[in-house]
C-alpha positions in Angstrom: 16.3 10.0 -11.0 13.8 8.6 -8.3 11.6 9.8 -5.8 10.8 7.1 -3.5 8.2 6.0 -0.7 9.2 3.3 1.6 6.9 1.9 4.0 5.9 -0.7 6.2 5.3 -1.9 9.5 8.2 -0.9 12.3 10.9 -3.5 11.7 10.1 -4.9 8.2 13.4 -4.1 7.2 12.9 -0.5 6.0 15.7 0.8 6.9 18.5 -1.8 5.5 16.5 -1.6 2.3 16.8 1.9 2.4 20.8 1.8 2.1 20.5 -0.6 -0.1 18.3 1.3 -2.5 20.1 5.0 -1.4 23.6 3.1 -3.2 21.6 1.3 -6.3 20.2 4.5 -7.0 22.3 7.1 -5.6 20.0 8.9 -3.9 20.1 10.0 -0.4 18.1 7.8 1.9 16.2 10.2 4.6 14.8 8.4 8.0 13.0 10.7 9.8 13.4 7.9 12.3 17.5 8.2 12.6 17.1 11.8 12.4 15.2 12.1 15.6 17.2 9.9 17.3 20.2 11.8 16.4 18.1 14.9 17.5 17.6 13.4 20.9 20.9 12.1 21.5 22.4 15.9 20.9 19.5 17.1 23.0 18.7 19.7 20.5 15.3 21.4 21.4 13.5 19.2 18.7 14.8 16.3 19.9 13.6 17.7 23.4 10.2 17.5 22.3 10.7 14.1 20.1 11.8 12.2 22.8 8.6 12.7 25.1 6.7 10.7 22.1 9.1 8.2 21.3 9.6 7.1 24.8 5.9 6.0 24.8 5.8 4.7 21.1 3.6 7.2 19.9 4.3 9.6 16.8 6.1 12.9 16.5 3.3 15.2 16.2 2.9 16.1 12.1 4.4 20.3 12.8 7.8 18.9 13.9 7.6 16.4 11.5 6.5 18.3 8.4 9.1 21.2 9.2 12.3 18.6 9.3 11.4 16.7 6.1 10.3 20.2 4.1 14.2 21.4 5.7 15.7 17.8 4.6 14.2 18.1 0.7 15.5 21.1 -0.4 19.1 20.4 0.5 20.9 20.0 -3.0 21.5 16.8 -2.7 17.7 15.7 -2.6 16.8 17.7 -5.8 17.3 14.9 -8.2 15.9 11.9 -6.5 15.9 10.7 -3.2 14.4 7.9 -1.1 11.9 8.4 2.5 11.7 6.4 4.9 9.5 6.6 7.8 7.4 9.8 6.2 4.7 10.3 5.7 3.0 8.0 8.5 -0.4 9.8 8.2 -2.8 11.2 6.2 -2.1 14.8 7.1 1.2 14.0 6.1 0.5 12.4 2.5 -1.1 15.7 2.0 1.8 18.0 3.4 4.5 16.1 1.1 2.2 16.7 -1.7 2.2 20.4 -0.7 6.0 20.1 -0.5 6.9 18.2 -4.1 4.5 20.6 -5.3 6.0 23.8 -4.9 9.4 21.9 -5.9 8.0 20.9 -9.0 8.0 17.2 -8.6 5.9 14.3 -7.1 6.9 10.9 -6.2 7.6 8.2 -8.8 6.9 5.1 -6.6 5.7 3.6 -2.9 7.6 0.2 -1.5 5.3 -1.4 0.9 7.5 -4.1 2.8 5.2 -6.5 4.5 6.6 -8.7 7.3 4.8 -11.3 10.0 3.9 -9.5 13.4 5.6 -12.1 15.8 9.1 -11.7 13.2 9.0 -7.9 13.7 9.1 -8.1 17.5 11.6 -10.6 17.4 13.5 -8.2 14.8 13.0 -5.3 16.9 13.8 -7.0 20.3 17.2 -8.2 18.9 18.1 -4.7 17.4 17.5 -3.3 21.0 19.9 -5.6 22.5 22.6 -4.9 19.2 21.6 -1.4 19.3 21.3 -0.2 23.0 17.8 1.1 21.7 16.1 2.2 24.8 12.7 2.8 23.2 12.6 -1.3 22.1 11.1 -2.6 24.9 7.9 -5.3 24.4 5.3 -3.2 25.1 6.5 -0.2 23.1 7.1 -2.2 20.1 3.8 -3.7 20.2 2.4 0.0 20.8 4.0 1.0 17.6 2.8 -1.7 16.0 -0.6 -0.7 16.9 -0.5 2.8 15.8 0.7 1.7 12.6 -1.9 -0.6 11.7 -4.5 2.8 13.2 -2.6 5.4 11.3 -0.1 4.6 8.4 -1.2 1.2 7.1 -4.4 3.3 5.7 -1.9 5.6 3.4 -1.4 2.4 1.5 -4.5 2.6 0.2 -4.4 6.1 -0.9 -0.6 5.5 -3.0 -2.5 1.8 -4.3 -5.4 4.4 -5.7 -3.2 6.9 -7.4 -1.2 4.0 -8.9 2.1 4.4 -6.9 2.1 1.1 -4.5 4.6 -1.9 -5.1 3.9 -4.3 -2.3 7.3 -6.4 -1.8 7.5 -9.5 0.8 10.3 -8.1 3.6 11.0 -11.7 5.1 14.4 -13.0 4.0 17.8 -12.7 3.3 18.4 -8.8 3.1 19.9 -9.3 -0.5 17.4 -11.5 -1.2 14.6 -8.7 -0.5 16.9 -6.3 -2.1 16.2 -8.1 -5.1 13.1 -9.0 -4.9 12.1 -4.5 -4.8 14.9 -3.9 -7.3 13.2 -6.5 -9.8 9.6 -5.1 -8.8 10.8 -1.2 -9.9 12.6 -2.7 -12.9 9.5 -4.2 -14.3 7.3 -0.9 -13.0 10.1 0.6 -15.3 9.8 -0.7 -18.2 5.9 -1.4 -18.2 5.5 2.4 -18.1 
């Protein structure tokens, strides 16, 4: 049983680590990333209001946010581990997912940080657009998200460092390759606790 943080930068590979990690572990993985875009495909009235944001790079305001991932944890089969990706991105966030482990009774065993080279993610990101049919991949957006990363969630790193959570693992690479390399840093987390 694992409760997991994954974070990094907008194309460090977050989200093929996450199914990696969901099967090792057999937790469910939860992108708050795939779930607005599935919002937004169906045109539900969240993803109404998600789509304004994402179509100029900027962040899902923390209420919608807070309200789908509070919803997404107390499904049964997130009660006995699970893994997050792409939440929390902000401060106000950290604190709300306290807020919401709390009152379940838990808190969260560990924070991935998956670093990656600036000029690699755009490349990453510019590809997956094309693979993808990603509208929101242009350039200028990716580089926007980028930005707003570095302002708003690259901070949070510090805060999981302080409370002894953070496990910083290199994201360039083969993707088993990194899949190792994080599987190998939570073993020896593991067994040094």
């Amino acid at each position: 049983m694992i409760r997991l943080l994954l974070i990094g930068a907008p194309g460090a590979g977050k989200g093929t680590q996450a199914e990696k990690l969901s099967a090792a572990y057999s937790i469910p993985a939860i992108s708050t990333g795939d779930i607005f875009r599935h919002n937004v495909k169906n045109e539900t009235e969240l993803g109404k209001q998600a789509k304004a944001f994402m179509d100029r790079g900027e962040y899902v305001p923390d209420s919608l946010t807070n309200d789908l991932v509070r919803d997404r944890l107390s499904q049964d089969d997130a009660k006995s581990g699970f893994l997050l990706d792409g939440y929390p991105r902000t401060a106000e966030q950290v604190a709300e997912l306290d807020s919401i482990l709390e009152a379940q009774g838990n808190k969260l065993d560990v924070v991935v940080q998956l670093t990656a080279d600036t000029d690699e993610v755009v490349r990453r990101l510019l590809n997956r657009a094309i693979e993808q049919g990603r509208a929101d991949d242009t350039e200028d957006v990716i580089r926007r998200r980028l930005e707003v990363y570095e302002e708003q969630t690259a901070p949070l790193t510090s805060v999981y460092a302080g409370r002894g959570l953070l496990v910083t693992v290199d994201g360039l690479g083969e993707v088993e390759e990194v899949t190792g390399r994080i599987l190998e840093a939570l073993n020896a987390r593991t067994s040094s606790n």
